[in-house]
N, C-alpha and C positions, 0 to 999 in steps of 0.2 A: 208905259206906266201901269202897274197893277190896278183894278178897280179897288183895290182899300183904299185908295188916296181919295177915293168921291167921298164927296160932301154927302154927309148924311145926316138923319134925326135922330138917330139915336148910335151909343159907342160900340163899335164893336170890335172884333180880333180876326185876325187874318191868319189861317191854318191849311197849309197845302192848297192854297186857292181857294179856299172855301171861307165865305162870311160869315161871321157864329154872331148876331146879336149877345151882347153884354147883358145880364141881370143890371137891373136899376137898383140905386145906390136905395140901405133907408140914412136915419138922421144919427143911427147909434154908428151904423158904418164909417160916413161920412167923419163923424165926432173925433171917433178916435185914432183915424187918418191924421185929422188936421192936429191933435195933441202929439203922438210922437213925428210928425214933420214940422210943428213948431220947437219941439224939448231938440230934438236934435240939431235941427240946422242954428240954435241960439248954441248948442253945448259946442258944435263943430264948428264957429266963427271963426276964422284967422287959422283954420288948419286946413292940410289941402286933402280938402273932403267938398264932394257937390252932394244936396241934399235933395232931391227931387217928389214931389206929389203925383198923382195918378195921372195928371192931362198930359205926361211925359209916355211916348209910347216907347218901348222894347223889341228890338227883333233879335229872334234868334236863328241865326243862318240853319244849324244842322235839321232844326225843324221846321222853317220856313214860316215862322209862326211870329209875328204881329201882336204884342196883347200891351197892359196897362194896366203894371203891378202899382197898387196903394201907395207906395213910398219906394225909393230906390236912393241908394249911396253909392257914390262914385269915387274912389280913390284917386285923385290928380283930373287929369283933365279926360273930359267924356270923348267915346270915341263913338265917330257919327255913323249912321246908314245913310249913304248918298251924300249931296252938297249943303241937305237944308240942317238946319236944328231941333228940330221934332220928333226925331229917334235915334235911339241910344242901344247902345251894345254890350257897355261891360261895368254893370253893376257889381260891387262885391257885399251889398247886403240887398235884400229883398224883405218886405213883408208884405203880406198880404191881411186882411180883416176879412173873417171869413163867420160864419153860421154853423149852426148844427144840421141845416136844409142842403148850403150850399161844402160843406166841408167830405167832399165823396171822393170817387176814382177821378173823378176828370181834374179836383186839386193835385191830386199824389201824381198822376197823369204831367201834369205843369210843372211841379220839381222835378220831375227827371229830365224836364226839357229845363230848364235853369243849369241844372249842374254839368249842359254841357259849355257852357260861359267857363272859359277862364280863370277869370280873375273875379267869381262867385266866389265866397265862402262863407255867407251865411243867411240861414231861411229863417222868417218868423213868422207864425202863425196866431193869429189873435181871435180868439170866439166872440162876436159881438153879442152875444146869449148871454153869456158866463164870463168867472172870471176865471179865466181859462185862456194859457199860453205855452203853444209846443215851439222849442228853437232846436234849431236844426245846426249844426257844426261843422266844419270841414277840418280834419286835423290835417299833420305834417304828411302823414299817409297818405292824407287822399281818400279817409274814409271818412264816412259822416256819422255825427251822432247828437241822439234826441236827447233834449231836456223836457220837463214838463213842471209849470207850474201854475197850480189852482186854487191860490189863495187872496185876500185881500191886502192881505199884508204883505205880498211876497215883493220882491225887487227883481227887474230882470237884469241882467248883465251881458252887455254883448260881449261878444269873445273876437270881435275882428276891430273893434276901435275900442277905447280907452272910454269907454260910457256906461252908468247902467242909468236905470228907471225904473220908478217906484206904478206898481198896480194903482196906484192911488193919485198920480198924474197920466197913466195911460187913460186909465177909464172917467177921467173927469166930466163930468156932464153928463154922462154913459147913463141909460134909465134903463136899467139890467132889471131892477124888479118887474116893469112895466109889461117887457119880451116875456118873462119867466110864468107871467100871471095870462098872460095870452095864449102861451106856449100850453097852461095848464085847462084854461078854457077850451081849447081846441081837442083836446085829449078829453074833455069830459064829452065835450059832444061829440067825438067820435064813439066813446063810449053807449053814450045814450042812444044814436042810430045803430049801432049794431045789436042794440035789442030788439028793436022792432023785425 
């Protein structure tokens, strides 16, 4: 048995045998996790969609990689890694909540291991900073394509189930001025040290 099955203190991801500790969750992350896997698993009742939150872990064979996407959709019944219930294989939506800190190569890095999944077809990306969402597509081709949208008013629409959601129940509770005013503090004091 691999050592990612050991109990540990903190979550991590399992890549080529290697243990990467997890960045710790904040409350704006967290927030908007729990908003679109509450709007979704009420909209998807009674149809054959599983709706799953982050403590659900992913492996994906070609990469050998382990992790613990924010939310995941499951079209019909999940299919397992090994005997237990704890990991799952074939999402066909993924999102992630991601930063403007944490949103680098090693995200764009992580979709390319997603779209070796299957029965993948669609990525969403949420800035917990801003009101800011990149969704990613898989068409009949086989080729993917970006949307982008940066507004309070906008609506997003998934394109792989029959749903969309309003900016205005994603970011509920979401204290986006709070980050942005921090975000701007930090920038004056870097400012201010580099005169010295």
């Amino acid at each position: 048995m691999p050592s990612h099955t050991e109990k540990r203190d903190y979550k991590s991801e399992y890549r080529y045998g290697e243990i990467l500790p997890m960045k710790e969750s904040t409350t704006n992350h967290n927030q908007i996790a729990g908003n679109i896997y509450a709007f979704l698993k009420f909209a998807l009742r009674g149809q054959n969609y599983r709706v799953f939150i982050n403590d659900i872990r992913l492996w994906i064979p070609r990469y050998k990689l382990y992790t613990y996407p924010d939310v995941m959709v499951i079209q019909g019944e999940p299919i397992y890694e090994g005997t237990d219930t704890t990991t799952v294989m074939n999402p066909s939506v993924i999102i992630h909540v991601s930063s403007k800190l944490n949103h680098n190569h090693k995200e764009a890095e992580k979709f390319r291991f997603y779209r070796s999944i299957l029965e993948f077809k669609e990525y969403i990306v949420i800035d917990q900073d801003t009101y800011y969402i990149e969704q990613f597509t898989k068409n009949v081709q086989g080729n993917w394509t970006l949307t982008e949208y940066e507004s309070f008013d906008a609506v997003l629409p998934f394109s792989s189930i029959d749903f969309q959601l309003s900016f205005v129940d994603i970011y509920e509770l979401v204290n986006i001025e709070s980050n942005e005013d921090k975000s701007t503090e930090l920038s004056n004091l870097k400012f201010c040290l580099e005169q010295f």
